[in-house]
C-alpha positions in Angstrom: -5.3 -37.8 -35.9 -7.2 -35.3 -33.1 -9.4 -33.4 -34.3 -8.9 -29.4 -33.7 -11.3 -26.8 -32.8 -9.8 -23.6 -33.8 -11.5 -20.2 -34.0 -10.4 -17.0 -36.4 -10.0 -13.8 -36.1 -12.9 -12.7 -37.1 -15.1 -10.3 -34.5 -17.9 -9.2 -37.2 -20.4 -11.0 -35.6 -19.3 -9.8 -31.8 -19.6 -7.4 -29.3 -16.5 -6.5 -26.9 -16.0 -4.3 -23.7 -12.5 -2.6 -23.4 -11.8 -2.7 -19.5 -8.9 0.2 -18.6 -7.1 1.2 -15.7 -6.0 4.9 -15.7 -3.4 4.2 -13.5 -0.3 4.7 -15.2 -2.1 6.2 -17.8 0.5 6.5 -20.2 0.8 3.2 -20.6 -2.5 1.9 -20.3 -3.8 4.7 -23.3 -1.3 2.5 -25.5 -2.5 -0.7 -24.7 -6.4 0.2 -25.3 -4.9 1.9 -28.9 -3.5 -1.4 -29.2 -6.5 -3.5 -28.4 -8.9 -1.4 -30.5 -6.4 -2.1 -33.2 -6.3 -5.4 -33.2 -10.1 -5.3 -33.1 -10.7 -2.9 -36.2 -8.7 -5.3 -37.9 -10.8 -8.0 -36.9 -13.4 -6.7 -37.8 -15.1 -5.2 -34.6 -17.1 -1.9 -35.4 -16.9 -0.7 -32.3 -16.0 -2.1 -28.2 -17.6 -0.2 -25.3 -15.1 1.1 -23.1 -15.0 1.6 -19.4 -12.5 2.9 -17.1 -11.7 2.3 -13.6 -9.4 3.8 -11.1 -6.6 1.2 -11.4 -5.6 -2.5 -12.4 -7.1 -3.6 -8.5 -10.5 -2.3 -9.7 -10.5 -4.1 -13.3 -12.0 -7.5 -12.3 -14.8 -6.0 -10.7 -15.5 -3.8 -13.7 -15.1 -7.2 -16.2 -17.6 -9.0 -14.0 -20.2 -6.3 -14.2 -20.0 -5.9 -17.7 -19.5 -9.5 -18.6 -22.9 -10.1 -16.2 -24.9 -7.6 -18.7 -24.8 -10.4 -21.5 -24.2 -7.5 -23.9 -20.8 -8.4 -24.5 -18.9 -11.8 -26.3 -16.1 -11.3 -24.0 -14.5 -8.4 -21.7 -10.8 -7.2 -22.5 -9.0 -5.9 -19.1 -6.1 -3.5 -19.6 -3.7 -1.9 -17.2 -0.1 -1.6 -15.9 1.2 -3.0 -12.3 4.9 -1.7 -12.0 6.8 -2.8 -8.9 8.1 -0.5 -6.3 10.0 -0.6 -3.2 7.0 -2.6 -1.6 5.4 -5.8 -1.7 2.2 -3.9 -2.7 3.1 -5.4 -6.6 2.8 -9.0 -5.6 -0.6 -8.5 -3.1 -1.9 -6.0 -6.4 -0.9 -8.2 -9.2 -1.9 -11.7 -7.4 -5.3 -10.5 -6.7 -5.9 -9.0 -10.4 -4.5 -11.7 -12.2 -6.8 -14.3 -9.5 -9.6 -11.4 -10.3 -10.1 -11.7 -13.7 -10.2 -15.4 -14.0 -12.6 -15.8 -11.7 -15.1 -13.4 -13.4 -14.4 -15.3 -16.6 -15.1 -18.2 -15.0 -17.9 -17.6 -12.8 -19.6 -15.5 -15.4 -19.0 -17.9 -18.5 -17.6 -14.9 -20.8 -14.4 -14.7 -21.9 -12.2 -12.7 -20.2 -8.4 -11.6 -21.8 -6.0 -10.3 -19.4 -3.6 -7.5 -20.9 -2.3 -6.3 -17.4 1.5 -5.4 -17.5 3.4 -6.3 -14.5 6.5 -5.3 -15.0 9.9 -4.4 -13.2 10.4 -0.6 -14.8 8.2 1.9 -16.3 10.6 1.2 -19.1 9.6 -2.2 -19.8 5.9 -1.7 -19.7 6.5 1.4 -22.8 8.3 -1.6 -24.7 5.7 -4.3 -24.1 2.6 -1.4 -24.9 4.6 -0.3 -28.5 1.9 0.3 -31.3 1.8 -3.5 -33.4 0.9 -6.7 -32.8 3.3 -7.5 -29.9 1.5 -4.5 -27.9 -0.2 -6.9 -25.3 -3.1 -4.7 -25.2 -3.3 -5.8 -29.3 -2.7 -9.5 -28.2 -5.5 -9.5 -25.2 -7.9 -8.2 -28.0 -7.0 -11.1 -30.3 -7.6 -13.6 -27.6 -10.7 -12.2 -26.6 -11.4 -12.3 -30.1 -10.6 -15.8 -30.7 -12.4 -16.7 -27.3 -15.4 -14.9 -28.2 -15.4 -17.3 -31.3 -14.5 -20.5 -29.8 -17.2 -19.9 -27.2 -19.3 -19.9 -30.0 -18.2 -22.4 -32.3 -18.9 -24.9 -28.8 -22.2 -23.3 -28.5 -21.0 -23.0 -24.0 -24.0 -21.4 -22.6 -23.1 -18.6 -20.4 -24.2 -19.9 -16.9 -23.5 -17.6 -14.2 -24.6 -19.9 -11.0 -21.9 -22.5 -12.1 -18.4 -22.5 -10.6 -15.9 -24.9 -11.9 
């Protein structure tokens, strides 16, 4: 039988950054309420929180604060909705291509809780206070990340690319 490496949701001994997009601001207030729930009840004191302009402006913003060492992993939150123009795909390809590569080229864990939805109505249902809020379920990740990193003792090596 294989053995498992698992990691719980425990962020006691961890320090997180909230990463937020006011753009769309309604929404994106609920997913940071939902990822600093999720954290509180993992334990987490307290995340640091920045925010940026809009979701094309969050992986920047998670490399820089992933690159201060300060932080276990970076949480990224923000809201893409499409419109009547391809800017949707070129925003949300370049975020969602963003953020992994700052987790990867940075070695620190980086959740994506970006909404890219069709309707402004779809992203209030997916940012609902409770554990299916994705901002909530990006926190848990990071969370479980954060540990798993950890628990593998991966050294955060910035000049590596995989």
């Amino acid at each position: 039988m294989p053995h498992v490496i698992s990691a719980p949701l425990d962020a006691r001994a961890h320090s997180f950054a909230l990463v937020v997009s006011r753009f769309n601001g309604p929404v994106t207030r609920r997913l940071r309420e939902g990822a600093e729930a999720a954290l509180a009840q993992a334990g987490c004191r307290a995340a640091e929180t920045v925010e940026v302009p809009g979701a094309f402006e969050l992986p920047f913003a998670a490399r820089a604060m992933a690159l201060t060492r300060r932080f276990d992993a970076v949480v990224c939150l923000g809201c893409v909705i499409r419109g009547d123009t391809p800017h949707f795909e070129f925003i949300s390809a370049a975020v969602a291509h963003g953020i992994a590569e700052a987790s990867g080229d940075t070695g620190v864990p980086v959740a994506f809780g970006v909404l890219t939805t069709l309707t402004l109505e779809q992203a209030l249902e997916r940012s609902e206070p409770g554990p299916s809020n994705k901002g909530w379920e990006a926190a848990a990740a990071a969370v479980e990340m954060a540990q798993l990193v950890r628990r593998l003792a991966v050294p955060a090596d910035p000049g590596s690319r995989a």
